[in-house]
N, C-alpha and C positions, 0 to 999 in steps of 0.2 A: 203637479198640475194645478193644485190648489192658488198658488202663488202669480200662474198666469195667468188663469180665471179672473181673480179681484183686479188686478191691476187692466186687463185688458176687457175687461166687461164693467164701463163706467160710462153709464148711458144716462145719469142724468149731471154728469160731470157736462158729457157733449152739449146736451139740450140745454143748460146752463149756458155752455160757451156760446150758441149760436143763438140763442135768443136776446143774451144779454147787448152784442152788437149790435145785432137787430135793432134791439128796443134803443142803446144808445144813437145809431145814426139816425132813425125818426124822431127820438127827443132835439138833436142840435142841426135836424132838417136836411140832413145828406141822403142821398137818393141813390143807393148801389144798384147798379146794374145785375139785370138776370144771372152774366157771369160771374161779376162779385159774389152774388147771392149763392151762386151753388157752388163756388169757392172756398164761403165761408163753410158753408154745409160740411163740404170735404174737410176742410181741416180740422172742421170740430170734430167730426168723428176719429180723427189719428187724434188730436187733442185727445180726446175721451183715451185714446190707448194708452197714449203718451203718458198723460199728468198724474204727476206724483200722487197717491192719496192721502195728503194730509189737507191740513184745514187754509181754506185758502190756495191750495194749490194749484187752480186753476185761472186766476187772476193774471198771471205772467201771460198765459196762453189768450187772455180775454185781448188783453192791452196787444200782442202783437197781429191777432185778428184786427181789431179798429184800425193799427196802422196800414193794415193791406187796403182797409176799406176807405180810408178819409180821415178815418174821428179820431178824434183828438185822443190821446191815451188817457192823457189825464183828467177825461171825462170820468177813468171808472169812480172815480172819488164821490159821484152821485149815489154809488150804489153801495157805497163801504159802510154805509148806514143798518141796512138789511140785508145785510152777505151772509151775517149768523145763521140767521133765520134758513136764509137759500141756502146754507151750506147742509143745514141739517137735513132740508129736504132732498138736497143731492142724494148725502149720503143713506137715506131711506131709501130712495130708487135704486142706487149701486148696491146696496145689500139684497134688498128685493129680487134682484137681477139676479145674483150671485146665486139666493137660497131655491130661487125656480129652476135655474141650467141645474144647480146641484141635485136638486129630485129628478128632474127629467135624466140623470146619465146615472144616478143611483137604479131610478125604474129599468131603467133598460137592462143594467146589470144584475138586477135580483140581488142588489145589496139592500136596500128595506125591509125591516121585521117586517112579518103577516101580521097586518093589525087584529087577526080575526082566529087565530091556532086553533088547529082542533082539536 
């Protein structure tokens, strides 16, 4: 269960995918529609299921979002500057994610020591 947890709990992989569109269509001034908009939504979050977790792995997913939207792909090139940076904070969100579901289904089950024995 471990194995579907990480790969299908990557919530700042999605908000990555769907901001960075976001932010590329109002940097080169393309105006998506409501639909577009919660289209992208949708797909970042199966993105989020979807991508791979390695570094950069979500960049394939970025560029086929802008194509649905207008932008250019090979706009991502503005962001391959500080993708490092965003990558790392992804991957601190997706673990974050990962270590909260894991306590919450540990609590449930009475698998955590008693921090407190008597």
């Amino acid at each position: 269960m471990l194995t579907v947890g990480a790969t299908g709990n990557q919530n700042g992989t999605a908000l990555f995918e769907g901001v960075t569109v976001l932010f590329l269509a109002q940097l080169l001034g393309v105006e998506p529609t409501l639909f577009q908009q919660l289209t992208v939504m949708f797909v970042c979050i199966l993105g989020g299921i979807g991508t791979a977790g390695v570094r950069a792995g979500s960049l394939p997913v970025v560029a086929m979002i802008c194509v649905m939207v207008g932008v250019n792909p090979e706009s991502i090139g503005i962001i391959m500057g500080v993708d490092r940076f965003l990558d790392m904070c992804r991957i601190t969100l997706n673990v974050s994610g990962d270590r909260v579901l894991a306590t919450l289904v540990a609590k449930g089950e009475d698998d955590l020591p008693d921090p407190h024995p008597d």
